[in-house]
C-alpha positions in Angstrom: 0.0 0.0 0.0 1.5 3.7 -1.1 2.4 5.5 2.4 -0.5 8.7 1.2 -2.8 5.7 0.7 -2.3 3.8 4.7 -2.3 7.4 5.9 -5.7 8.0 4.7 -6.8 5.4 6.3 -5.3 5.4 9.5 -6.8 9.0 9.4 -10.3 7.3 8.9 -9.7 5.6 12.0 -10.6 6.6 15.2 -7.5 5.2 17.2 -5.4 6.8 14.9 -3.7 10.1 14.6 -1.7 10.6 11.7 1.6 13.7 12.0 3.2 14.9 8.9 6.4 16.1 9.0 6.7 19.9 8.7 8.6 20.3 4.9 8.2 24.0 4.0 11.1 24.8 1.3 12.9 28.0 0.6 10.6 29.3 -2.3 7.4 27.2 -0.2 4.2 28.3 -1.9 1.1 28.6 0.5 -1.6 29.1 -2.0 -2.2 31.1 -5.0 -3.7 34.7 -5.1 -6.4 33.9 -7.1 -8.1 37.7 -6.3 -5.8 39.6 -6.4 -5.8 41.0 -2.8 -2.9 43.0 -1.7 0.0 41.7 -0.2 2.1 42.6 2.3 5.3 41.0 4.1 6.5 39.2 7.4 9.4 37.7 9.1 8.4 34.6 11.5 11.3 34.5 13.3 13.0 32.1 16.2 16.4 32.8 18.1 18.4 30.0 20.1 20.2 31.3 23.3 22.9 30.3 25.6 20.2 31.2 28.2 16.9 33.1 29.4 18.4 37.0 30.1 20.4 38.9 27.4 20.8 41.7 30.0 22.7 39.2 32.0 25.5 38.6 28.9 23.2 35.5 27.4 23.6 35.7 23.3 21.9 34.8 20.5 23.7 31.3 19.1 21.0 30.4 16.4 18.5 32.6 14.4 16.5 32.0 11.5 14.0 33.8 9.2 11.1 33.0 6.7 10.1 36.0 5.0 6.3 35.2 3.7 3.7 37.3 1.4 0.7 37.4 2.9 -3.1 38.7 2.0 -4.0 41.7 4.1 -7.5 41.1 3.7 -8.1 37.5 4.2 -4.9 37.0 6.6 -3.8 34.0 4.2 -0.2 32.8 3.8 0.8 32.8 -0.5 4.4 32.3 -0.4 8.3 32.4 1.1 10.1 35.0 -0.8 13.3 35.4 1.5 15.0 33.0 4.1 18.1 33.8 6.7 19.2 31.6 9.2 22.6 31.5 10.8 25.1 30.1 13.8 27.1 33.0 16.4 30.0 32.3 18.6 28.9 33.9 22.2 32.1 34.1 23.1 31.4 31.9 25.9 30.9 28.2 26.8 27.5 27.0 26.1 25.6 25.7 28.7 25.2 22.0 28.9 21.4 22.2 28.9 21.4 24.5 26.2 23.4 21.8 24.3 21.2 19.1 25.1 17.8 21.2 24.4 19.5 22.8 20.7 21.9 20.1 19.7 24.4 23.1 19.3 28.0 22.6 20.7 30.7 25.3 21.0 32.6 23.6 18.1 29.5 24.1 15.5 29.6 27.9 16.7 33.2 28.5 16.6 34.6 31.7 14.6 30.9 31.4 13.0 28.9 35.3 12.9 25.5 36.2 11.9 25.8 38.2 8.6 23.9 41.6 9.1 23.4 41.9 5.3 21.8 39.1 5.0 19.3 39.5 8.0 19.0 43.0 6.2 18.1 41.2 3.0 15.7 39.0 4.7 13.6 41.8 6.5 13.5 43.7 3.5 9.8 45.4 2.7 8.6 43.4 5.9 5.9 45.4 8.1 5.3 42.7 11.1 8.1 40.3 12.8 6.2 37.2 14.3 7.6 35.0 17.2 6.3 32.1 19.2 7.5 34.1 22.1 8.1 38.2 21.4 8.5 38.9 24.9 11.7 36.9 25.2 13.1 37.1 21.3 12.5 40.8 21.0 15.2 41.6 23.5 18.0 39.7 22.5 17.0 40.6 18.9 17.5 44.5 19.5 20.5 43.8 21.1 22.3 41.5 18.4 20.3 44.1 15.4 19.2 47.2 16.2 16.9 47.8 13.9 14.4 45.5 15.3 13.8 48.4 17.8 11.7 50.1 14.9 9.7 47.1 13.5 6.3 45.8 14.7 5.8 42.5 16.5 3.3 40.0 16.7 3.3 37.1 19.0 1.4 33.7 18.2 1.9 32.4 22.1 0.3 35.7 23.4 -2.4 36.7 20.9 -3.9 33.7 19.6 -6.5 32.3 21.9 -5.0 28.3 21.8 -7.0 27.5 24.8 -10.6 29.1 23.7 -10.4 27.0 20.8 -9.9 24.2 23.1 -5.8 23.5 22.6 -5.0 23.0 26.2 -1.1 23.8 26.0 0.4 26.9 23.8 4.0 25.1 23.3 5.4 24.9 20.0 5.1 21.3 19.6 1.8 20.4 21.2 0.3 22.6 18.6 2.1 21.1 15.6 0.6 17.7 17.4 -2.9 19.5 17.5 -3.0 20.1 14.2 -1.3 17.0 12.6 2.5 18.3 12.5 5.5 17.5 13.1 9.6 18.6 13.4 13.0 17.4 14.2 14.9 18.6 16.8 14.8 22.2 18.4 16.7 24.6 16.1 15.7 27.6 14.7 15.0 26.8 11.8 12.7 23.6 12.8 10.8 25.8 14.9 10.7 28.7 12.5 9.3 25.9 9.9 6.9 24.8 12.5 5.5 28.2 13.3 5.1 29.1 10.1 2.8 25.9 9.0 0.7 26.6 11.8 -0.1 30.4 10.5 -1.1 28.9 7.5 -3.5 26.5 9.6 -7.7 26.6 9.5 -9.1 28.4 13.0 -11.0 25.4 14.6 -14.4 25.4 13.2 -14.0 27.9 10.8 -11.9 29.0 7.8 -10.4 31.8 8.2 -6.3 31.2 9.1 -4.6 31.2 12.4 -2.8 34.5 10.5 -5.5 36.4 10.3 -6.5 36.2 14.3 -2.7 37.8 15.1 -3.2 40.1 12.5 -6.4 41.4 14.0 -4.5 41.3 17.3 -1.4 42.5 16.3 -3.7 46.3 15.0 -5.5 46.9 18.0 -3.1 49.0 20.7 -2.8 47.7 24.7 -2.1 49.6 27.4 0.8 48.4 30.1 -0.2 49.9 33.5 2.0 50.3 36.3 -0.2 50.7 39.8 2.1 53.4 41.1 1.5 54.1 44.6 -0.7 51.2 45.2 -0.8 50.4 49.4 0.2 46.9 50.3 -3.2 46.2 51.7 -4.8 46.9 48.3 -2.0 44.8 46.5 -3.9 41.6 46.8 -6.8 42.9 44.9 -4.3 44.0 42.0 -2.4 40.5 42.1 -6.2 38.3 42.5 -7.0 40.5 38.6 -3.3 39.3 37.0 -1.6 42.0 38.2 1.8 41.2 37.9 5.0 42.5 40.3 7.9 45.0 38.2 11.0 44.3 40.6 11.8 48.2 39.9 15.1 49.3 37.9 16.6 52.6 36.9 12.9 53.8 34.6 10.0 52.5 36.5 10.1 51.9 40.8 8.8 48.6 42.4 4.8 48.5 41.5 2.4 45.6 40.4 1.3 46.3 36.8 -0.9 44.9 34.3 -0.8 44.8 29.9 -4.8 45.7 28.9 -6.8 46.5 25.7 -9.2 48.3 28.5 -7.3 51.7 29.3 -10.3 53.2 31.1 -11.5 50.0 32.7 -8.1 49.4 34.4 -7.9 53.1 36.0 -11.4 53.8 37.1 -10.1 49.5 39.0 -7.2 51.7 40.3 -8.9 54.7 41.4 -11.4 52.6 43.7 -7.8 50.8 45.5 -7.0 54.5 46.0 -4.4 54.6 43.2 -5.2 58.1 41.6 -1.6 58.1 39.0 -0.7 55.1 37.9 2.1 54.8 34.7 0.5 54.2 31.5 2.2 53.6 28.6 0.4 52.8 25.3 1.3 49.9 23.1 1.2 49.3 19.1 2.8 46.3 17.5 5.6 48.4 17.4 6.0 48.9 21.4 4.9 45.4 22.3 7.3 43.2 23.5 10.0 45.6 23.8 11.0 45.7 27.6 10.2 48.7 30.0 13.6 49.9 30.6 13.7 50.1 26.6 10.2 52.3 26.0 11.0 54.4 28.8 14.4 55.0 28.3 
């Protein structure tokens, strides 16, 4: 029996789930643009570090890029027209469970840099930068390329709502599982690969893309909040709404603060725990994800 052939039918099965593997080439093609909508570009992108803080001297070790054409009005994924992806020596000894995790060992990074022309070439025309995980790739990325400080940023583990449609984990691999996929290892570009198939995946129940829910995310602005002031007896009312704690550093002092779509909302909350001034700092696509020390500053 051809393997398409006993796939099928395992599929037809209901004690069977059948994964493809992931297998998106450097000129992939998506679908066609049979109407002629227009077209815009973005970057998915995914960084491997020798840890969790760039502030702390962690570096970037692996990066990759998939620069895609994509329908501004229906949100749909046409084509790859650019790729980067490249090794970095930190200039320090990678840590074991890094190696373990990536695969990547101090001799494959050796004397190896990222070229900046080439990420240049790759980012090209592109108006949104997507991650699995802005909030920890934007950093390091601004500090390895500045230019990322002026680009816009969606995030697929923030603004797609995995768990309302009933996917009860938001890591990168239960959701290839969820929707029949599959990739090797834990590189770059694997994940890059992986992230990218799943933009080009059907909302459950419906059939419009995964895509077009960041995209509609990615345009409306948030607010991040920062309860200035807010007494320590009125904290546990913050904290009990996800109010979350901001250690304090050389921009912003010690305070619980929240990120909102609901600017109003949040202060008229504030003003009833007797917190008359809080710091609020409006987000686009271009703010989010960027740290506090980095907007304020």
């Amino acid at each position: 029996m051809e393997l398409a052939a006993a796939a099928a039918l395992l599929e037809d099965h209901p004690d069977y789930r059948v994964l493809r593997r992931v297998n998106i080439g450097d000129e992939h093609v998506f679908a066609q643009n049979t109407s002629g909508e227009p077209c815009s570009l973005l970057a998915v992108i995914d960084t491997e570090t020798t840890g969790f803080n760039h502030e702390a001297g962690d570096r970037i070790i692996d990066i990759a890029i998939a620069t895609c054409e994509y329908g501004r009005e229906t949100g749909n994924l046409y084509r790859v027209v650019a790729r980067y992806e490249g090794l970095e020596d930190p200039e320090q000894s990678i840590p074991q469970e890094i190696v373990a995790l990536t695969g990547i060992t101090d001799d494959m990074v050796r004397g190896q840099r990222i070229d900046d022309a080439g990420i240049a070439r790759a980012l090209q025309g592109v108006g949104l930068v997507v991650c699995h995980n802005s909030g920890f790739d934007r950093p390091f990325l601004e500090a390895r390329y500045p230019a990322f400080k002026d680009m816009f940023f969606g995030c697929t583990f923030n603004e797609v709502p995995w768990r309302a449609w009933g996917i009860s984990s938001s890591k990168l691999d239960y959701l290839g599982f969820t929707f029949g996929l599959f990739h090797a290892g834990h590189r770059a570009r694997a994940d890059v690969d992986m992230l990218t198939a799943l933009l080009d995946q059907r909302v459950p129940g419906s059939d419009r893309s995964v895509l077009s829910t960041l995209l509609a995310s990615a345009r409306v602005p948030s607010w991040r909040i920062y309860a200035l002031g807010l007494s320590f007896d009125n904290s546990v009312y913050a904290k009990a709404r996800g109010y979350r704690w901001h250690k304090g550093d050389a921009s912003i002092p010690k305070s619980w603060w929240i990120e909102t779509q609901s600017e109003g909302e949040e202060k008229k909350f504030l003003e009833q725990l007797g917190c008359v001034n809080p710091l609020v700092l409006k987000l686009t696509a271009r703010e989010r994800y960027r740290t506090t020390a980095a907007m304020v500053g």
